[in-house]
C-alpha positions as CSV (number, residue, x, y, z in Angstrom):
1,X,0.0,0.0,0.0
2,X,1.4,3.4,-0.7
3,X,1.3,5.0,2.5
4,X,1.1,8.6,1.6
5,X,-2.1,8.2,-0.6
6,X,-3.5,6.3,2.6
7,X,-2.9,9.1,4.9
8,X,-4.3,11.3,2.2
9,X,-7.3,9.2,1.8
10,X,-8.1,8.1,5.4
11,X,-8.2,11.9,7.0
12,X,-10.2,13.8,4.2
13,X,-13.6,15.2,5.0
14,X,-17.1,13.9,3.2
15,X,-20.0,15.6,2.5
16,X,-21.5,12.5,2.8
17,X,-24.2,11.4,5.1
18,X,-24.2,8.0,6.0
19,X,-26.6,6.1,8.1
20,X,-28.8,2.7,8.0
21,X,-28.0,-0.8,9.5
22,X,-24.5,-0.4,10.9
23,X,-21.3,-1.5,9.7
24,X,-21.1,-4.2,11.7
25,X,-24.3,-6.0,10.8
26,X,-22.1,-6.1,7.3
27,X,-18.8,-7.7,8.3
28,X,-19.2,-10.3,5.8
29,X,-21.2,-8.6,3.2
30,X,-19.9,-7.0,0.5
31,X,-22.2,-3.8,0.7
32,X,-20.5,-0.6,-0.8
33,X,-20.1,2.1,2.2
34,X,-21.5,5.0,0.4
35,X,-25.2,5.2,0.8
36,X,-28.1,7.4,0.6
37,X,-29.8,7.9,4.1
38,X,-31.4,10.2,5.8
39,X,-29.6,12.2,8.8
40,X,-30.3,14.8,11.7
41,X,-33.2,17.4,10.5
42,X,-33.2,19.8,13.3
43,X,-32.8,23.0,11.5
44,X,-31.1,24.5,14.8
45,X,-28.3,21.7,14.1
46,X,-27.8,21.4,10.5
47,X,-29.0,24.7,8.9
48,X,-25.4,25.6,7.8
49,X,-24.6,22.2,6.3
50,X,-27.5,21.3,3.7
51,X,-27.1,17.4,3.5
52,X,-25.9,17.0,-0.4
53,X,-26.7,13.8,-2.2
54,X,-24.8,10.3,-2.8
55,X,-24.5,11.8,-6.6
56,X,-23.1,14.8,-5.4
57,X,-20.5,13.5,-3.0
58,X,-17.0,14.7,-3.4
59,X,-14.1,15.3,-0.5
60,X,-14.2,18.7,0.8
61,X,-12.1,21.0,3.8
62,X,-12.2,20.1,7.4
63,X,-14.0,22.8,9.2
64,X,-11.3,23.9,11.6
65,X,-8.6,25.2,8.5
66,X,-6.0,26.5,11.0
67,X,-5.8,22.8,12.6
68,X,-5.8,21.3,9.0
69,X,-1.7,19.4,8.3
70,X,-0.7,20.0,4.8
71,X,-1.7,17.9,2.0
72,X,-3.6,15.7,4.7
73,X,-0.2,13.7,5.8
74,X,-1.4,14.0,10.2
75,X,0.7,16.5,12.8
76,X,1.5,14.7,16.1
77,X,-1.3,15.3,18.6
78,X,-0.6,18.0,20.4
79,X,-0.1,17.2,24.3
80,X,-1.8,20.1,26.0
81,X,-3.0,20.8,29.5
82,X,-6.0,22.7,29.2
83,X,-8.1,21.7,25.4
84,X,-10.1,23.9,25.9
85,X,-7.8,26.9,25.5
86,X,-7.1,25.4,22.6
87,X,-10.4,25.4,21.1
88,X,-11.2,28.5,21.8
89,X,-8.0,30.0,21.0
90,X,-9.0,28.9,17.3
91,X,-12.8,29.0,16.9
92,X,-14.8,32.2,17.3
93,X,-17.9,32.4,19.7
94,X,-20.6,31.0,16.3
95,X,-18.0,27.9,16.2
96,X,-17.7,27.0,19.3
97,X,-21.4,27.2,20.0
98,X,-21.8,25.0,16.6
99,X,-18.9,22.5,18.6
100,X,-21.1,22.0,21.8
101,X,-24.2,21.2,19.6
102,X,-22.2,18.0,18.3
103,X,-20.9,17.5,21.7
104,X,-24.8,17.4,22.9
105,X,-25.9,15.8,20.1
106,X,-23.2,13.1,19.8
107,X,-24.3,10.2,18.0
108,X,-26.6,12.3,15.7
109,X,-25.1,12.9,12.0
110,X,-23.6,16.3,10.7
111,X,-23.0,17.3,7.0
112,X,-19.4,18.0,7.9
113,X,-18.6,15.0,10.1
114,X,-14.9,13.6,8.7
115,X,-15.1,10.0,7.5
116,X,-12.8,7.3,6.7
117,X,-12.2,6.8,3.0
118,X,-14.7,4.7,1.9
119,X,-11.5,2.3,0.2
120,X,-10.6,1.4,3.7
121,X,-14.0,0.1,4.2
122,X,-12.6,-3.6,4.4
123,X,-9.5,-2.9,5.9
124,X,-11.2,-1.5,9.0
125,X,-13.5,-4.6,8.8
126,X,-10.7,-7.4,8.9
127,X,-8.5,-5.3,11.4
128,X,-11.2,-5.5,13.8
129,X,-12.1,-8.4,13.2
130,X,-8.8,-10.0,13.9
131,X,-8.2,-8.2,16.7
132,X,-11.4,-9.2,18.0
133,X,-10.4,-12.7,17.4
134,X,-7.6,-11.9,19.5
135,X,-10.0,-10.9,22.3
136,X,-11.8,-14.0,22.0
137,X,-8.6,-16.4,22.2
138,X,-7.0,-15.0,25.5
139,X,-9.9,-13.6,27.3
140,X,-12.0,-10.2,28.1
141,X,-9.8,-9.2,31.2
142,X,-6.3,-10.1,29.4
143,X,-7.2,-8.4,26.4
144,X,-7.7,-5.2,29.3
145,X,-3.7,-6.0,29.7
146,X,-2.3,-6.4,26.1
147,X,0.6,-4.9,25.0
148,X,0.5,-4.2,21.1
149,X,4.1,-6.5,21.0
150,X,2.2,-9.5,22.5
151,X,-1.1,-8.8,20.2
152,X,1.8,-9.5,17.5
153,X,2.8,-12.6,19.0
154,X,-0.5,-14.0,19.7
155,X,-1.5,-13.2,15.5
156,X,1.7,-15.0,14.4
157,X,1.4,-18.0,17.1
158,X,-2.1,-19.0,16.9
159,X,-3.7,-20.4,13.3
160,X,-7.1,-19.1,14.9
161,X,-6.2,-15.4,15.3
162,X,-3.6,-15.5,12.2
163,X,-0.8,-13.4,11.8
164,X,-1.4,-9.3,11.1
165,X,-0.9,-8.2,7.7
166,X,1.4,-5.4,6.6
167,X,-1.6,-3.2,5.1
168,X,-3.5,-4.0,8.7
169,X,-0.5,-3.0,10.7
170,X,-0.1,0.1,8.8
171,X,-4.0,0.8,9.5
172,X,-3.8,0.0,13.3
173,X,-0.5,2.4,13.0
174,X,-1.8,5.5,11.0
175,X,-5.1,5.5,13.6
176,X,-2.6,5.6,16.4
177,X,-0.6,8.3,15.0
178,X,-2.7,10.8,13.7
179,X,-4.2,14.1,15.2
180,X,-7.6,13.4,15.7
181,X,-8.2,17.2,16.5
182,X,-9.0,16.8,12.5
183,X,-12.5,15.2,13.1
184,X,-13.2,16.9,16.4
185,X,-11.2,15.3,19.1
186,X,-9.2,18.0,21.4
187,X,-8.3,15.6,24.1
188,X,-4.3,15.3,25.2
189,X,-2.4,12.3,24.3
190,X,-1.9,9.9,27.1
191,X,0.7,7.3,25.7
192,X,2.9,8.7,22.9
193,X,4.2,5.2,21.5
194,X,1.9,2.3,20.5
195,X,4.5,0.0,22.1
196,X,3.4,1.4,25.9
197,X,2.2,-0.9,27.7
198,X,1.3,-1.3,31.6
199,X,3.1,-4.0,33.6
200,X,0.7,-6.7,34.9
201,X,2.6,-6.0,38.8
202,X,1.1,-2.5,38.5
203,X,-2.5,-3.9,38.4
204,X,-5.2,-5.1,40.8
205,X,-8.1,-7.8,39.6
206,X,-11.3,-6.2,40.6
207,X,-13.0,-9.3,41.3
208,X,-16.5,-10.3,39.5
209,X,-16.2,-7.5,37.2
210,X,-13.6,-8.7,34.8
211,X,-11.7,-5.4,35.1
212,X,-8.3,-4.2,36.8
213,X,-7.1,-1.4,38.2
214,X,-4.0,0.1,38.8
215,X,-2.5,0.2,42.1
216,X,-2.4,2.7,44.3
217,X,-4.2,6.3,43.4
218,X,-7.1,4.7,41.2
219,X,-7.4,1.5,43.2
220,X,-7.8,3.2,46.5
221,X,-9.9,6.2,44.8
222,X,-12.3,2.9,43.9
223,X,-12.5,1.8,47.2
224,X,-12.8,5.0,48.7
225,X,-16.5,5.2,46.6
226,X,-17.4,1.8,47.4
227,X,-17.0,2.5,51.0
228,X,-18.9,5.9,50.8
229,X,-21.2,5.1,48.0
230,X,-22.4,1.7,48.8
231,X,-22.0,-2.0,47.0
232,X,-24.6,-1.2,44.3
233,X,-21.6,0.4,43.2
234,X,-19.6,-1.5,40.7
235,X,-16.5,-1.3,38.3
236,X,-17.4,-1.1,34.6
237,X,-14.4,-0.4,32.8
238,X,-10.9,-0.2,34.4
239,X,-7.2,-0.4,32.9
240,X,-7.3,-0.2,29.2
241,X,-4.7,-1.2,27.1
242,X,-3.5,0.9,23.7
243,X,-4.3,-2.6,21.6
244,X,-8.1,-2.4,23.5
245,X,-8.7,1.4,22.9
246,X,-7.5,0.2,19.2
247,X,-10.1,-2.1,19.0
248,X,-12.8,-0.2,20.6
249,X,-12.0,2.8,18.8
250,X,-12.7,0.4,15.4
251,X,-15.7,-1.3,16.5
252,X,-17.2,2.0,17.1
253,X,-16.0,3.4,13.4
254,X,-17.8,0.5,12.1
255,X,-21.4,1.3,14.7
256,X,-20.9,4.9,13.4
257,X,-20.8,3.7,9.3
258,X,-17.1,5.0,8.7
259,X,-18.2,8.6,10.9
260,X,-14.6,9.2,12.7
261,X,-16.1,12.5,14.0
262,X,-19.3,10.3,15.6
263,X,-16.8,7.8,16.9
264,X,-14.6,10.2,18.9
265,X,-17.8,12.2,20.4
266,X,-18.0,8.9,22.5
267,X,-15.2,7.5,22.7
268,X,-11.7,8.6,23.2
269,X,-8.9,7.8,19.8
270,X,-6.4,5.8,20.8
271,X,-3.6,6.9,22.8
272,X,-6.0,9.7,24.4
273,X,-7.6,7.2,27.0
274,X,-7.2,8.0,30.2
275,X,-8.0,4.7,30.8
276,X,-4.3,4.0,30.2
277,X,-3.1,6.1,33.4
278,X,-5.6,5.4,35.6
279,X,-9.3,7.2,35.1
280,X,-12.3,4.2,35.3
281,X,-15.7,3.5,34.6
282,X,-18.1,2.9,37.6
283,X,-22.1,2.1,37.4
284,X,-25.1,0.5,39.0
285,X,-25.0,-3.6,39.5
286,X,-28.0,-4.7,37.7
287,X,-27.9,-1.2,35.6
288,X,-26.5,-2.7,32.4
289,X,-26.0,-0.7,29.2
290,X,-27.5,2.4,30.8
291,X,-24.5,2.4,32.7
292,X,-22.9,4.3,29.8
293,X,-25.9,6.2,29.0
294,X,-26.9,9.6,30.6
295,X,-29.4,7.2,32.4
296,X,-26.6,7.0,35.0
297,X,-26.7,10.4,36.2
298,X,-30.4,10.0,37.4
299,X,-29.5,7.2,39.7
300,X,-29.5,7.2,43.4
301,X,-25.5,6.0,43.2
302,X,-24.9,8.7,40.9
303,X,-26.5,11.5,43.8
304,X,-24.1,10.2,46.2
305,X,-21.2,10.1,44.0
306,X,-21.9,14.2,42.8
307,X,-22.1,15.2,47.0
308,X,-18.2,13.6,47.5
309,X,-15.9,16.4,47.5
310,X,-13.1,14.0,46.4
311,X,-14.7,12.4,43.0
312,X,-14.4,14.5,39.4
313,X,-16.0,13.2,36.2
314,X,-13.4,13.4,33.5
315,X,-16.4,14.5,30.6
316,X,-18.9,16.7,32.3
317,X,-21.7,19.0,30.3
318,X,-20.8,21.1,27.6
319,X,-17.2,20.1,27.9
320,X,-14.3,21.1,25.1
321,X,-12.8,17.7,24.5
322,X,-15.1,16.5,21.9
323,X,-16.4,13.9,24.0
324,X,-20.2,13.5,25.3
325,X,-21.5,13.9,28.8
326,X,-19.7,10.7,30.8
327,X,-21.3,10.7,34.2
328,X,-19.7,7.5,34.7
329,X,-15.9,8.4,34.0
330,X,-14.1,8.6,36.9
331,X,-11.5,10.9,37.0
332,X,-8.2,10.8,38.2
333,X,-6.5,14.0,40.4
């Protein structure tokens, strides 16, 4: 694969809408990308971006110019300590208002959402779905643990995984390394090497949650709520690997139809997962998926937690990351 024409290719903007059954319903079909759907209506949302037609699709600018690299080939990701300077130091009071809109309307569709070129369509479908096989071979909590060196070994050394393929490691690599402040993400980066991994002596087993965390500040945080909170109380998500914010990163490019601007208003690129350094998901036992819904912020658990002077959410309301209202993300000091 030439690699300059993929980095050209994977971070240019589309006009296009997409929407319908998602990706993932069509791992083994051979349905084009590219379709004709409908998308968000609200006038209040999309009345500067009139939704053009599949006939009339073509790539166009990203909406933030003075972020935009030249001749699309990514910048490293900036490591900054407050985003939201950053945000507003480039967009004026109309833009940033037009920002928090996507931020409160995350999984809806806008005109100028930034997708993945629609050529990488099967690439992103066989990445994930080897790495998923790699999930599936060693286990839910390993897979929390893996380093991207033993995701290699596990690919070459087991016939049911198989090993990675150049064009896929160049795919898992160009996610990685890009600036995702180019589809809307202003988060810092956490781990600047793909290679980072954190030592399995550094970890507690959370048991019957499947989860670990890491010693010390987060795993005494934890227990801190439990104490305080009550045993309703329960670890969702803990210590997250690079290789498993790859993989969840993918899986929700393929829910979001290819949208990498949809994808990182719920979930954090890889590499820019404080998951990596400590942060962690909490929710209600018997909750489920409205753990990660808003539907956790109207819990009784969720009252308690807001009155402890010593918890922080990493996403609140209307925050300038790019990322949508997390009541559940706990956040480290």
């Amino acid at each position: 694969m030439n690699k300059r024409a993929f980095l050209e290719g994977f971070f240019t903007a589309s006009a296009v809408a997409f929407g319908g059954q998602f990706m993932w319903q069509r791992i083994n079909q051979q349905t084009p990308l590219l379709k004709t759907a409908s998308i968000v209506t609200d006038a209040s949302i999309l009345a500067e971006n009139p939704t053009p037609s599949l006939e009339s699709f073509r790539f166009t600018a990203i909406e933030i110019d003075s972020i935009q690299p030249a001749k699309g080939i990514p910048t490293p990701a900036p490591s900054l300590d407050s985003p939201s300077n950053f945000v507003t130091a480039q967009l004026d009071d109309v833009a940033v208002e037009k920002y928090l809109r996507k931020i409160r309307n995350f999984d809806a569709i806008f005109a100028n959402d930034i997708y993945l070129d629609p050529r990488y369509e099967a690439l992103l479908l066989k990445t994930t779905q080897r790495l998923t096989r790699v999930e599936n071979y060693i286990g839910h909590g390993n897979f929390n643990l893996l380093s991207f060196d033993d995701m290699l070994k596990h690919g070459r050394n087991f016939s049911k995984i198989g090993a990675f393929t150049a064009d896929e490691l160049n795919f898992i690599e160009e996610v990685f390394f890009a600036n995702p402040n180019r589809y809307g993400f202003f988060g810092k980066k956490i781990s600047q090497e793909i290679t980072d991994f954190i030592p399995k002596n550094d970890v507690a087993k959370i048991s019957n949650t499947g989860h670990y965390l890491l010693r010390g500040e987060s795993l005494n945080l934890y227990q801190h709520i439990k104490n305080d909170v009550g045993e309703e109380v329960i670890l969702t998500s803990g210590v997250r690997s690079i290789v498993k914010q790859i993989h969840l990163f993918l899986a929700k490019a393929i829910e979001a139809n290819g949208n990498l601007s949809r994808a990182s208003r719920s979930l954090a690129p890889p590499g820019h997962s404080y998951h990596g350094v400590g942060d962690f998901d909490i929710g209600k036992v018997g909750f489920g998926a409205r753990n990660f819904t808003a539907d956790f912020s109207t819990t009784d658990e969720y009252a308690k937690l807001s009155r402890l002077a010593y918890v922080d959410i990493r996403y609140p309301t209307d925050n300038l990351f790019g990322v949508r209202f997390e009541p559940w993300h706990i956040k480290l000091s």
